[in-house]
N, C-alpha and C positions, 0 to 999 in steps of 0.2 A: 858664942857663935862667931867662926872668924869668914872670910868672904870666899875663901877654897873651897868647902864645902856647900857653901851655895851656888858656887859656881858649877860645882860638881853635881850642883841637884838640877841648874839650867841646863846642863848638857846630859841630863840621863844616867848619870854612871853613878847613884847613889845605893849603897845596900840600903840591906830594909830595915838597920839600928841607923844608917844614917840621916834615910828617909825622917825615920820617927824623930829622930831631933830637931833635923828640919821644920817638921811639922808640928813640935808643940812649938820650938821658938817662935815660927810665923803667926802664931797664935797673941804675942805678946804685943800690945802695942808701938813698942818702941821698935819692932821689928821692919816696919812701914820705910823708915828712912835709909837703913842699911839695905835693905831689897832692893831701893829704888836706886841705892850707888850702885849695888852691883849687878842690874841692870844695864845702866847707862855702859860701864865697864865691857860686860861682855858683847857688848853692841858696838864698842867702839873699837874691840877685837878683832875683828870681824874682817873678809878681804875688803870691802866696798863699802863700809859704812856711809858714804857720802850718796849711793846709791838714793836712800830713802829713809830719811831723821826722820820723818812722821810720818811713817810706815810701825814705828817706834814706839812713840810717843802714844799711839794709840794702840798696839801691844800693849804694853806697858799699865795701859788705863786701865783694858780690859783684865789685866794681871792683878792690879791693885784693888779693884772693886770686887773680885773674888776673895782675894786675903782680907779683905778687911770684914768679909760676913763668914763668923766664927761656928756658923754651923754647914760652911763647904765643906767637904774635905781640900786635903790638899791638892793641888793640882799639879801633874805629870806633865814633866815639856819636853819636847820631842824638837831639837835645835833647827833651827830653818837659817838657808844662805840667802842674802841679799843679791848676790852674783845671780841668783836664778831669775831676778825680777828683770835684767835686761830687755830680755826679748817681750815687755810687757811695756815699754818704754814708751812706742809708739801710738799707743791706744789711749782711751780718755778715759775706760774706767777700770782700775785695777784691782784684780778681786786679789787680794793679799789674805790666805790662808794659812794662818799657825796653828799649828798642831796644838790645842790647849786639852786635855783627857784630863778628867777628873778619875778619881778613885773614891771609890761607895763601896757600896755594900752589896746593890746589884752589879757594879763591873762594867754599868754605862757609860758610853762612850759619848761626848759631847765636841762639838767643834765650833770654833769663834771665829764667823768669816768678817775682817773689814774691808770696806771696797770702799776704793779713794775716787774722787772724782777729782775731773781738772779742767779747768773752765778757762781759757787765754782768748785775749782781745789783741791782733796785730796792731800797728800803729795805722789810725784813720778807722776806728770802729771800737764801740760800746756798747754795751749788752747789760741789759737788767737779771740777776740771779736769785731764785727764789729756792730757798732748802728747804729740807721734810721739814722744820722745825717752825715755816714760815717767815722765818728773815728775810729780808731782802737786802742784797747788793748788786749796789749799782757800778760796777764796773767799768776803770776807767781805759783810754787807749794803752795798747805796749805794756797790759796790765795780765796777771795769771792769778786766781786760786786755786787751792786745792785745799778738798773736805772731804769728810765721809760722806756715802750715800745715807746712813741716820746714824744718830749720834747716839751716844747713852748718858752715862753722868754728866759728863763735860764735854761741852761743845767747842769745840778746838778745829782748827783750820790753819793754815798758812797766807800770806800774801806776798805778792809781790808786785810793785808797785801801787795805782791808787785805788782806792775804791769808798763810794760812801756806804754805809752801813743803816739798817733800819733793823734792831735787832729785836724778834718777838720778845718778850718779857716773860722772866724764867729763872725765878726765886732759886729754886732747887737745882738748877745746872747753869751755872754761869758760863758764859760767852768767851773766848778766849780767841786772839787772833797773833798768830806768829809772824814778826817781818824781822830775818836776821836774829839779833841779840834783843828786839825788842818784843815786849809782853805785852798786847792790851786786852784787858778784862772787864766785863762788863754783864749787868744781869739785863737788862732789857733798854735799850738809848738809842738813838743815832747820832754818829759821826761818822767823819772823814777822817783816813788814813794815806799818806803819801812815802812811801819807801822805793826810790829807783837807786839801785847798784850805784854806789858811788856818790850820793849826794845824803843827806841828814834826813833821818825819818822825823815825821810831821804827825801829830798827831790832832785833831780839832775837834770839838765838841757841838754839837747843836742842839742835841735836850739829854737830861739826866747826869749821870754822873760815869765819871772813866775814872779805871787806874792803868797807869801805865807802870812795866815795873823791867828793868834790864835782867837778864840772863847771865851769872856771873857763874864760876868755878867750873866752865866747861858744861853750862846748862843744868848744874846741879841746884844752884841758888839764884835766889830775887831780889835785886835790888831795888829799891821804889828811887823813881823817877820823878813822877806827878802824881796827884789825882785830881783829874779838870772837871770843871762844871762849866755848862753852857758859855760860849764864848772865848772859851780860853785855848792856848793854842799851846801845845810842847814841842820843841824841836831836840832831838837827840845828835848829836855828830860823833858817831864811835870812833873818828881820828882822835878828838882831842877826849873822848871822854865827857862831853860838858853839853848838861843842858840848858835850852833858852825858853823864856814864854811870852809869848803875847798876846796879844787881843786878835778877834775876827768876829763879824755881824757874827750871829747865826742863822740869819737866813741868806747869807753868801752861801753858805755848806749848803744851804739846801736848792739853790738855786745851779750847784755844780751839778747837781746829779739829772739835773733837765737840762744841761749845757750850755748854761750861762756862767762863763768866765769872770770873776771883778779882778782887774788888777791897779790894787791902790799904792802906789809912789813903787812900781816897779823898773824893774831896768828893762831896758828893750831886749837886752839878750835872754834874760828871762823868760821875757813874752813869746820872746823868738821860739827858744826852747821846749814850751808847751803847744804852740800851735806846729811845731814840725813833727809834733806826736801824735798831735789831733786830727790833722789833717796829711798826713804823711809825704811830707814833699821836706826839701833841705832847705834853710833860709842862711845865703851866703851872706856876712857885714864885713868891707873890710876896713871899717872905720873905728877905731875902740871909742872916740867920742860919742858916736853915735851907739855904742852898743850899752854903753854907762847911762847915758837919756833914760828919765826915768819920766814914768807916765802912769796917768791915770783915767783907766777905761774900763770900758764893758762890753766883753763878743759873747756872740750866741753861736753855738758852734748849729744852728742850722741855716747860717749863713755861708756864702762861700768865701775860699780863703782870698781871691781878689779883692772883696768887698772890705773884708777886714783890713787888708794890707791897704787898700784907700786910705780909711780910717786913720789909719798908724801914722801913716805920710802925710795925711795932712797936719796931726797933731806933732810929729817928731822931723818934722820939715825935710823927709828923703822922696828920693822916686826910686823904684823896681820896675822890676820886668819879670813875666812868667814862664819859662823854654821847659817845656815838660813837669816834670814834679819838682825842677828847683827855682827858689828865688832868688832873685841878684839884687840888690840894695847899692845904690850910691845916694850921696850927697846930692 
């Protein structure tokens, strides 16, 4: 079986000696991993592919859970453009409809709708997120997901930036969370994940067990990262490639999701950093000494940011001032 012809069975244009080829090889076991390359392939053909990866990803599942139960027939696809999902861009629930037709014996017509949802927090606001599946995410500020509205085998989602996790428990469909190039899987735990644009994703554990695993060969392959248990912490930096681990309570993790901050031997710019997310105002330093100061505290983010900035100053010896949403910091 070479990848032309399957390509040619994605896009419709197969006769019906081709069809039947197609359809005893998707029959074979080993057929599972060449489908899935040329999948990814004809998707990445495509005008817009950046449009919506896990618009994909969950085609895909729905594709693969059909081939793999050997008393389907084969299924007929009928090629759909991502260029069409623009004007759907604005909206929070996307019903993404692909043409999936089986072929029987009565000539029934079947169709596989997935509707994505999208859940965004601006900077200065967090929301608790509960799925059909009963999970719960606690989502952090200047933080997006996106999931199905219900899952089937495999529960998959995306992230983007932080959120903690209380994932229902679920032998049979493991928990799967996308941030970037990284994987984490999990059947039933909570933890904290931390992925912003530009900085090393974070990964921390609070009860059970995680794997974490990298996306290599263009999202075709898994490279294993970690697998943490309670306590332990992974940090990914896809600059250099290289992971780090360390230690964290676990009941910090679970005190983040009621917004209690710990920050233990950190730098002030740091701290800076998270509270101008949390609370969405700009915090000017123009001192590097002072922004190298490393400290060790505890805010409740249902305090206000005045109170905290007290706090900071009298521990990192500055004074500020508050002029609308930004802060100015001197010595």
């Amino acid at each position: 079986m070479n990848k032309l012809l399957l390509k040619k069975y994605l896009n419709n244009t197969c006769t019906d000696e081709e069809l039947e080829q197609v359809r005893q090889f998707l029959r074979q076991p080993e057929s599972a991993d060449l489908f899935r390359s040329v999948l990814n392939e004809a998707w990445n053909e495509m005008e817009e592919p950046e449009l919506d990866l896990h618009a994909m990803a969950f085609y895909r599942q729905q594709m693969m859970q059909k081939l793999q139960n050997n008393n389907e027939s084969v299924p007929k696809i009928t090629k759909f453009r991502p260029i069409n999902l623009l004007k759907y861009a604005a909206i929070l629930i996307l019903p993404l409809v692909f043409g999936l037709y089986y072929l029987s014996k009565s000539k029934k017509e079947t169709v596989v709708t997935v509707a994505l949802i999208e859940s965004y927090n601006p900077k200065g606001q967090r929301s608790i997120v509960t799925l059909s599946d009963g999970t719960l995410i606690y989502l952090g500020s200047n933080s997006k997901i996106r999931y199905p509205k219900t899952f089937s085998n495999v529960r998959e989602m995306e992230l983007i930036g932080e959120a903690f996790f209380k994932v229902k428990r679920d032998p049979s469909r493991p928990f799967i969370i996308h941030t970037n190039n990284i994987q984490t899987k999990v059947l039933g735990t909570s933890f904290k994940i931390e992925a912003f644009k530009g900085n090393p994703i974070a990964v921390s554990v609070a009860t059970g067990k995680v794997r974490v695993d990298r996306e290599t060969n263009n999202k075709k392959q898994l490279s294993s990262v970690a697998v943490l248990t309670p306590g332990n912490v992974v940090n990914w930096d896809e600059e250099t490639n290289k992971a780090s681990l360390s230690k964290i309570a676990p009941h910090e993790l679970e005190q983040w999701k009621d917004g209690i901050l710990n920050f233990n031997n950190q730098r002030l710019a740091n701290v800076f950093s998270v509270l101008e997310r949390c609370y969405n105002v700009k915090i000017n330093v123009t001192s590097n000494s002072l922004s190298n100061f490393r400290i060790n505290t505890t805010c409740s983010l249902n305090e206000s940011i005045t109170k905290i900035m007290d706090v900071l100053g009298k521990a990192a010896d500055f004074k500020y001032k508050l002029e609308d949403d930004q802060i100015i910091i001197s010595n």
